[in-house]
C-alpha positions as CSV (number, residue, x, y, z in Angstrom):
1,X,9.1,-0.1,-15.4
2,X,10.6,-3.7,-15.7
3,X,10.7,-4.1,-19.2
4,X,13.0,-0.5,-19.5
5,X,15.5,-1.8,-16.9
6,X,15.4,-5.2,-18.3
7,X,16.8,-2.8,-21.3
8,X,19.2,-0.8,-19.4
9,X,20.5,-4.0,-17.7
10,X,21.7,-5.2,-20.6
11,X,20.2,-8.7,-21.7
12,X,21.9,-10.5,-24.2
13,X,19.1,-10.1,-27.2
14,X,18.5,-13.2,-28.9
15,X,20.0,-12.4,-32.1
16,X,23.3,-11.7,-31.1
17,X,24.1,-15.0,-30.8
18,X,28.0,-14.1,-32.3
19,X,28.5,-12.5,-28.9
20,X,29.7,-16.1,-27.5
21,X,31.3,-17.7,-30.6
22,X,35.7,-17.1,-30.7
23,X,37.3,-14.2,-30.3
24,X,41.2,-14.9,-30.3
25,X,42.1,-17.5,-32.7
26,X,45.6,-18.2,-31.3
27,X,47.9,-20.6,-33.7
28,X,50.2,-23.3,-32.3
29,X,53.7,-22.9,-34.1
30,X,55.3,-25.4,-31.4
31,X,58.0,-27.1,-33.9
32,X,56.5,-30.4,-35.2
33,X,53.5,-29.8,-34.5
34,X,51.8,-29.9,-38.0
35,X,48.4,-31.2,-38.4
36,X,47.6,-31.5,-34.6
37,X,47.8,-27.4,-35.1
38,X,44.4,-26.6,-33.3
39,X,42.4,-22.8,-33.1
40,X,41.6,-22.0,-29.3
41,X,38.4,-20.5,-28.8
42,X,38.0,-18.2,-26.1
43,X,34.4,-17.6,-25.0
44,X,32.6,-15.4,-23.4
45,X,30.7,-16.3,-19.9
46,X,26.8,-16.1,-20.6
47,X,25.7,-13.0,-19.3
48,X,23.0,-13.7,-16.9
49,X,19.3,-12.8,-17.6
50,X,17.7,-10.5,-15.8
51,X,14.3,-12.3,-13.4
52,X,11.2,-11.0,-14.9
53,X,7.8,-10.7,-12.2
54,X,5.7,-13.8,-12.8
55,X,1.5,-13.4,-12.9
56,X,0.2,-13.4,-10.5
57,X,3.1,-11.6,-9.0
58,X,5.1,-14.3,-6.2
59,X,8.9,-13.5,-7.1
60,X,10.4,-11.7,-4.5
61,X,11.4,-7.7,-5.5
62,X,15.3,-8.0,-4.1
63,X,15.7,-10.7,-6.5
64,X,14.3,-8.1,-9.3
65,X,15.6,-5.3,-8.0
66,X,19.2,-6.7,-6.8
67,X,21.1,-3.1,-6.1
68,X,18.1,-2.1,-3.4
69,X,17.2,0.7,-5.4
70,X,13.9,1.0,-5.5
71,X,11.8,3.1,-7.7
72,X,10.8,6.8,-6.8
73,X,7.4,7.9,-5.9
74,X,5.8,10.6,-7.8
75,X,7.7,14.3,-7.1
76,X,5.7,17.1,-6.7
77,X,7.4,20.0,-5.5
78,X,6.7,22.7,-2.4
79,X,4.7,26.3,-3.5
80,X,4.3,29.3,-2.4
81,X,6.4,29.8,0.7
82,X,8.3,26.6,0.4
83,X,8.9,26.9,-3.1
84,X,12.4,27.1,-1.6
85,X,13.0,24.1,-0.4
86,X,13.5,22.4,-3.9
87,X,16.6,23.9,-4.4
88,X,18.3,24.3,-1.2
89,X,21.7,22.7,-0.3
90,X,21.2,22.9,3.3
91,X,18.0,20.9,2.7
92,X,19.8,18.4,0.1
93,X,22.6,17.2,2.7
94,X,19.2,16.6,4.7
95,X,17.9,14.5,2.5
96,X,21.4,12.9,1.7
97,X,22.1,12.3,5.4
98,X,18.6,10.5,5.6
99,X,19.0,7.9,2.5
100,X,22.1,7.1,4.2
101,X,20.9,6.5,7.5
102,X,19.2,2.5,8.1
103,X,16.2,4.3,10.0
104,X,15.0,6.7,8.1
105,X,16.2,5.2,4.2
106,X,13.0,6.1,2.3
107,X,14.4,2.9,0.2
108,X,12.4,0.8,2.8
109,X,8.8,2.8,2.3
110,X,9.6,2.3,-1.5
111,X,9.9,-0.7,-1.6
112,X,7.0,-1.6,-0.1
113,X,5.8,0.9,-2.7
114,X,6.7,-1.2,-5.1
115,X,5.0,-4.3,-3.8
116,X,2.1,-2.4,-3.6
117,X,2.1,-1.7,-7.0
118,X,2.5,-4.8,-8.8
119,X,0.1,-6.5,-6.3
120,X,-2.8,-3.7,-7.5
121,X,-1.9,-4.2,-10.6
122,X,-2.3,-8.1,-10.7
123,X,-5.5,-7.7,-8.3
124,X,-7.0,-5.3,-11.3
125,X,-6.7,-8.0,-13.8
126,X,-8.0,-10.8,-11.5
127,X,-10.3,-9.7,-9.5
128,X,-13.7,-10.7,-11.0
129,X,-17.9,-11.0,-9.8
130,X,-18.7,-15.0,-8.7
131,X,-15.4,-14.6,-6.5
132,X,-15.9,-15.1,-3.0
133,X,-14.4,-12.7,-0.9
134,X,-11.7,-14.9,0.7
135,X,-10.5,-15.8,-2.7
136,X,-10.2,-11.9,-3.5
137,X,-8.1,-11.4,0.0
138,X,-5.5,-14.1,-0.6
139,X,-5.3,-13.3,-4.0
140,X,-3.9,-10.0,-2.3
141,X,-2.3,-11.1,0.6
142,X,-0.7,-14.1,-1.1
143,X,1.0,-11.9,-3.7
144,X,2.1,-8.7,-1.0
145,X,3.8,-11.8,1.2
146,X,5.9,-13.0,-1.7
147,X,6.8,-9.7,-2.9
148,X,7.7,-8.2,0.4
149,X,9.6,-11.8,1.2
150,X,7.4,-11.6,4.5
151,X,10.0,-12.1,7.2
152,X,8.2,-11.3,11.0
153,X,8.1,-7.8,12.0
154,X,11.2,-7.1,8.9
155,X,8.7,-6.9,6.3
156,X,5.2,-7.9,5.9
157,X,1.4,-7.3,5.5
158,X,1.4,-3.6,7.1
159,X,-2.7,-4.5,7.8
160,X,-5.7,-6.5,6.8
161,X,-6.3,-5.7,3.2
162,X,-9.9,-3.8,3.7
163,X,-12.8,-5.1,1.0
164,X,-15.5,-3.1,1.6
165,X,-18.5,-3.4,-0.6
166,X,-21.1,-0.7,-1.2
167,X,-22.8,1.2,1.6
168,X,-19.7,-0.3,3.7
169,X,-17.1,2.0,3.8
170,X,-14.1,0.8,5.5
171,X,-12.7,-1.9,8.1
172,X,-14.3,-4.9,6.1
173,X,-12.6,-7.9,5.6
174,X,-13.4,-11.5,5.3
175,X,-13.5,-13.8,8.5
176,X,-13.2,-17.8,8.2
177,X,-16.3,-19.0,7.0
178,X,-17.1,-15.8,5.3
179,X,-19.5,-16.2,2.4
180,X,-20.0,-13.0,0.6
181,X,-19.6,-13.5,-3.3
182,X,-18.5,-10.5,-5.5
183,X,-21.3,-9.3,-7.7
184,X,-21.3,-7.3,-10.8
185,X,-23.6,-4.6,-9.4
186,X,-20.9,-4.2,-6.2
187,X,-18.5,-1.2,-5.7
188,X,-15.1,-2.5,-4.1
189,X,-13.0,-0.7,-2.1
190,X,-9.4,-2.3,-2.2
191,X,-7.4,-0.8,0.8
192,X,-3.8,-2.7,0.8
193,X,-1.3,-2.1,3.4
194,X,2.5,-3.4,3.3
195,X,5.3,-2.6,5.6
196,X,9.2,-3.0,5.3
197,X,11.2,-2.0,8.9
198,X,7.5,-0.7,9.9
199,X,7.6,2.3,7.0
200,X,3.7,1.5,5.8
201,X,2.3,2.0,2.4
202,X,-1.1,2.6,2.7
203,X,-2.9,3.0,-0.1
204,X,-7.1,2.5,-1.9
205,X,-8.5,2.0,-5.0
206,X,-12.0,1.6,-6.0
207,X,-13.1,-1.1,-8.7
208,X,-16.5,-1.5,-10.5
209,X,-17.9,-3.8,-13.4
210,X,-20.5,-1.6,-14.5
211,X,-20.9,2.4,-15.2
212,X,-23.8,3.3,-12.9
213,X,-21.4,4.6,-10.2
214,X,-18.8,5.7,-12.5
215,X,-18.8,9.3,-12.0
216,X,-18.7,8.6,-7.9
217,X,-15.5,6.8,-8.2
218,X,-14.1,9.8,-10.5
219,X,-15.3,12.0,-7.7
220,X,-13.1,10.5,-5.4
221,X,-10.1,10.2,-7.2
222,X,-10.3,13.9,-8.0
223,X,-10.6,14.7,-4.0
224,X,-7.7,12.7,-3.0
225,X,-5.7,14.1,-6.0
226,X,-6.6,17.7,-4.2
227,X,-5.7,16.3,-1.1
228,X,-2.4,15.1,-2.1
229,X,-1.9,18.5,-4.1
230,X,-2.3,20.6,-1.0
231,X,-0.7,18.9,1.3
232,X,2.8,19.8,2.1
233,X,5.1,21.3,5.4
234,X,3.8,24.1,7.1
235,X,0.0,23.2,5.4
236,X,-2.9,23.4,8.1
237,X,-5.3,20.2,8.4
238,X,-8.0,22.1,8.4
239,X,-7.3,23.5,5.2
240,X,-7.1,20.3,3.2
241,X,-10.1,19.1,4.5
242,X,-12.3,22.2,2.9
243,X,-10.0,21.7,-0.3
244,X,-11.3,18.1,-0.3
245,X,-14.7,19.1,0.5
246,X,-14.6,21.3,-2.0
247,X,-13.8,19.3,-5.1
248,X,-15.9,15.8,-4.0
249,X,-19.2,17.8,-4.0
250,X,-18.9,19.6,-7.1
251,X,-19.7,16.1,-8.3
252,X,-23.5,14.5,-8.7
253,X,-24.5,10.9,-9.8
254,X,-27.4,9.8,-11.5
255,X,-28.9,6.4,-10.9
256,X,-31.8,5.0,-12.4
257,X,-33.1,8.8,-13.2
258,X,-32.4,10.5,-9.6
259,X,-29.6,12.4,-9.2
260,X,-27.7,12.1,-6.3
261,X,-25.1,14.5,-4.4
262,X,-21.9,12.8,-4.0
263,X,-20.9,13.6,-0.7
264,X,-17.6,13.7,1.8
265,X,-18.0,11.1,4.4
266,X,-17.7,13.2,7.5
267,X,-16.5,11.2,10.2
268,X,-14.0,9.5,8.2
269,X,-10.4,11.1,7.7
270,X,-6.8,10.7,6.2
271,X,-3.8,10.4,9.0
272,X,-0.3,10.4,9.9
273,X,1.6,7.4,9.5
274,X,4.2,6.5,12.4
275,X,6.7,3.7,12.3
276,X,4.6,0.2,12.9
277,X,1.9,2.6,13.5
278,X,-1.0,3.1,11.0
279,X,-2.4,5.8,12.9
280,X,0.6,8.1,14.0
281,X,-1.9,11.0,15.9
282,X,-2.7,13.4,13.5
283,X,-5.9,13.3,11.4
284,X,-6.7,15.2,7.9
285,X,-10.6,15.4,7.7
286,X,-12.5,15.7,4.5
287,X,-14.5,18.3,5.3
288,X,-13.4,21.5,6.5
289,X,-13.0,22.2,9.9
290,X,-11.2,24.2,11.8
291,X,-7.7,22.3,12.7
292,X,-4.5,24.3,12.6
293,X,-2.2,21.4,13.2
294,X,0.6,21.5,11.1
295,X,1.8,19.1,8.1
296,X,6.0,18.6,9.4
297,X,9.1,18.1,7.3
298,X,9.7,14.3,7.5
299,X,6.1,13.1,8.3
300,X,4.6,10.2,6.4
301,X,0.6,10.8,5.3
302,X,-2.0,8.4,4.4
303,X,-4.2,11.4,2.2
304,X,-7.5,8.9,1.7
305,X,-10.7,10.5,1.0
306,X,-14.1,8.6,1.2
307,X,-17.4,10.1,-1.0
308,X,-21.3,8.7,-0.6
309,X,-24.6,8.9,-2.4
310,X,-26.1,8.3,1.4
311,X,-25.6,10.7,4.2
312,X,-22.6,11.3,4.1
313,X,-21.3,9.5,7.8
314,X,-20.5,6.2,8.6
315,X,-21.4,4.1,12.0
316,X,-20.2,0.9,13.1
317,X,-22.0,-2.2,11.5
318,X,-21.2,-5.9,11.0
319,X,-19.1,-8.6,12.4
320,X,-15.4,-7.2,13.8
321,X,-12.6,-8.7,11.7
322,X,-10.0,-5.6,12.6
323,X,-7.9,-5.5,15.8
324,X,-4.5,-3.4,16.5
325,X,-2.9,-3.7,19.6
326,X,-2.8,-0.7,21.6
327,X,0.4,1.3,21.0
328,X,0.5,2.8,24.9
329,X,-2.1,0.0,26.4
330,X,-2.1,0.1,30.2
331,X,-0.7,-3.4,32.0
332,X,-3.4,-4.8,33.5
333,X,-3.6,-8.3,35.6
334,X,-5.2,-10.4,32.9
335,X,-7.2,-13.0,34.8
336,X,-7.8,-15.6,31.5
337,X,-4.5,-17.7,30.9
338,X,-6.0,-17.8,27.5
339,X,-6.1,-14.1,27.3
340,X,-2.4,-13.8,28.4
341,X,-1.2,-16.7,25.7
342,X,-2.8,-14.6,22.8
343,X,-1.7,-11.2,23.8
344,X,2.1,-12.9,23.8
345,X,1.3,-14.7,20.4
346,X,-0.3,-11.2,19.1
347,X,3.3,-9.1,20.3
348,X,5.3,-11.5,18.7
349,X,3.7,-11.8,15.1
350,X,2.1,-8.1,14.7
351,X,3.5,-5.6,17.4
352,X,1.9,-2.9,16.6
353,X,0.8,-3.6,13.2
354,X,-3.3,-4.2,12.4
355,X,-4.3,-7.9,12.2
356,X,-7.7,-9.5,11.5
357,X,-9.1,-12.9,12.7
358,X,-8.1,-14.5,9.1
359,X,-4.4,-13.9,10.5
360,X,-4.6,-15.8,13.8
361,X,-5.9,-18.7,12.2
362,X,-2.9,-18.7,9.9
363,X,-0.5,-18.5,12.7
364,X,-2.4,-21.3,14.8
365,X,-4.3,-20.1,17.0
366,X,-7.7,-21.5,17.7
367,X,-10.7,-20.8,20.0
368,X,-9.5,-17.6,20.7
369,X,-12.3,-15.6,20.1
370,X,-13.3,-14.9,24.1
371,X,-9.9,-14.3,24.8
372,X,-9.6,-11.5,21.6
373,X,-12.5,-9.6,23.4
374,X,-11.4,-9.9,26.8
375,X,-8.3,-7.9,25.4
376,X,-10.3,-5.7,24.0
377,X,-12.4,-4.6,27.0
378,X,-9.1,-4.1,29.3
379,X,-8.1,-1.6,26.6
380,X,-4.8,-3.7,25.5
381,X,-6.2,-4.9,21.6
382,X,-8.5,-1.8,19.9
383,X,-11.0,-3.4,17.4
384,X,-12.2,-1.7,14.3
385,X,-15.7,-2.8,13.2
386,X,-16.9,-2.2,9.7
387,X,-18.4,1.3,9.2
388,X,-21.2,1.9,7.3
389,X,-22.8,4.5,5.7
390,X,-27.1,3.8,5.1
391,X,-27.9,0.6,3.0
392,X,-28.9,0.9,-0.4
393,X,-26.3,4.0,-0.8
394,X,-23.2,3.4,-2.1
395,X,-19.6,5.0,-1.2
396,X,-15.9,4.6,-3.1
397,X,-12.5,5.2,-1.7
398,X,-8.5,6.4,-3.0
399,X,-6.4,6.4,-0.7
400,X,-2.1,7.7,-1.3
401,X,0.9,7.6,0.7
402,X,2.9,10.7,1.0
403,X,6.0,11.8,2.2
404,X,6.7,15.2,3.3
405,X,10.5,15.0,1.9
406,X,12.9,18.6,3.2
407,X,13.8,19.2,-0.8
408,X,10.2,18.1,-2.4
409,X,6.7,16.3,-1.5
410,X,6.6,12.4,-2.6
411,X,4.3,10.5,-3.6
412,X,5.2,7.3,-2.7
413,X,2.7,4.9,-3.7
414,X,1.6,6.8,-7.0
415,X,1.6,4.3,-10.1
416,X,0.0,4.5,-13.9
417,X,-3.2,3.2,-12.4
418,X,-4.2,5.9,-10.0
């Protein structure tokens, strides 16, 4: 995508050098002035070259991307009794009235689109076994900070990049001191989150660095593909859930000889996504169910689908590293000083926004740990274990962000990769 606008941007090519030497040759005829007559060259100004990404990725996208355009998600259009839609007028002025509106832009959600992208992309090609897991997050992080020019609550880390491994499913990232190392046997999920004006891109990927679990991975990549495909305004919940269902156990793995179903991770679902909110109140399951909640014109959707060779449900396992401050938390006397101290430093570096323990050390706070689970048990700070499915099975993860546009369905965060 950058080397076709460095094209339409019109770099100077290196072998049109003649583009700077004279133009005008303009003759002196001044009476007497003979041999002193001199040729005036009038030159060109150097036409400025366009800034090309660096690898890893640290060069901020408004200095790539310097008209604030930002590249367009996947369009997939409404069916059936929306078809519609895709030509209306009525629902094109929408549309126009929203991109010109500093609220609802969908230029902010792409852009952090477009972070997400080129940060995957690097992670992909860096991301090796004998890292340790702390290398493997701020290899992430470190990359969607620059891209996104982190700047407080304007733009950031919309949540702790998730690193599950294996039978681990979700909520898993590296605390201080962690000493996990990435083997060549592991199956990684790599859930990235980054905000601009609190529109989140949330979006998963799965990596291996052998074949055995292959066809699970494929599995789970075609079920959020159906998810994504169904979804749309007016859609029922319930309905995408037994479309999911359906198309992540028509797969099987074998390992070692035995065949395993792959199977939908029940108690795990997609959701709504709300403005500094990564859970906005709706949930899309991936098994059917009987929900008749609506999809809505305008909503934002994390569509993320979870398969298993275990049982096919996860439960709460492992050290806590995720914590979100309660959108709607009571106010409650808090009796700690320390307690009150962190809930102000929390409000003024996250809001809203998920955070882990690696991101309280990096804005200073120390010996907090007491304090963090006193908030918890007054119901101001939510924590979010790691959830598990039954060791020695393993489970994968894709995860999109769409939006539910009043012309067409985009997907905002689709790319080459996935």
């Amino acid at each position: 995508m950058i080397s076709k606008e460095v094209e339409q941007k019109g770099i100077v090519p290196q072998n049109h050098e003649e583009d700077d030497v004279e133009e005008d040759d303009v003759v002196d005829d001044t009476p007497g002035a003979g041999e002193e007559t001199k040729k005036k060259k009038k030159k060109k100004k150097p036409k400025k070259k366009k800034v090309q990404q660096s690898d890893p990725p640290r060069v901020g996208l408004s200095k790539i991307f310097t008209n604030g355009i930002y590249p367009e998600g996947e369009i997939q259009p409404y069916k059936d009794d929306n078809a519609w839609r895709t030509t209306s007028e009525e629902k094109r002025y929408d549309e126009r009235m929203a991109m010109e509106d500093p609220e609802i832009t969908y230029q902010s959600i792409r852009r952090a689109a477009e972070v997400h992208r080129q940060v995957r992309q690097s992670a992909r090609k860096h991301i090796r076994p004998g890292m340790t897991m702390t290398e493997v997050a701020n290899l992430i992080e470190d990359g969607s900070r620059a891209l996104v020019e982190e700047n407080g609550l304007e733009s950031g880390i919309g949540f702790p990049t998730g690193l599950s491994l294996n039978h681990c499913a979700a909520h898993y990232t590296p605390n201080a001191g962690d000493t996990n190392i990435l083997q060549s046997g592991d199956v990684l999920k790599i859930d990235i989150g980054v905000h601009v004006k609190g529109r989140i891109v949330d979006s998963a990927f799965t990596l291996n660095f052998e074949p055995t679990y292959d066809t699970l991975i494929e599995a789970v990549k075609a079920a959020t593909d159906t998810g994504v495909r169904e979804s749309g305004i007016d859609v029922r919940l319930g309905e995408i859930g037994g479309a999911i269902q359906e198309t992540m156990e028509s797969y099987e793995v074998e390992v070692n000889g035995k065949i395993y179903p792959v199977k939908s991770i029940e108690n795990l679902s997609g959701h709504s996504i709300g403005l500094y909110q990564i859970h906005g109140g709706k949930s899309v399951q991936l098994v059917k169910n009987d929900d008749q909640t609506k999809m809505e014109e305008g909503e934002y959707f994390a569509i993320e689908t979870f398969g298993s060779t275990g049982r096919g449900r996860v439960v709460e396992s492992g050290e806590c590293s995720h914590y979100a401050k309660i959108i709607d938390a009571p106010r409650v006397p808090l009796r700690l000083t320390s307690a009150k101290s962190l809930l102000k430093s929390i409000s003024t570096n996250f809001g809203t926004l998920p955070f882990c323990r690696r991101y309280l050390d990096r804005v200073g706070e120390t010996k907090y740990l007491l304090a963090l689970n006193h908030l918890v048990q007054q119901g101001i700070v939510q924590d979010y274990p790691p959830l598990c499915d039954a060791k020695g099975s393993m489970t994968a993860q894709f995860e999109h962000t769409i939006l539910l546009r009043p012309t067409v369905k985009e997907v905002i965060s689709r790319g080459d990769d996935y």
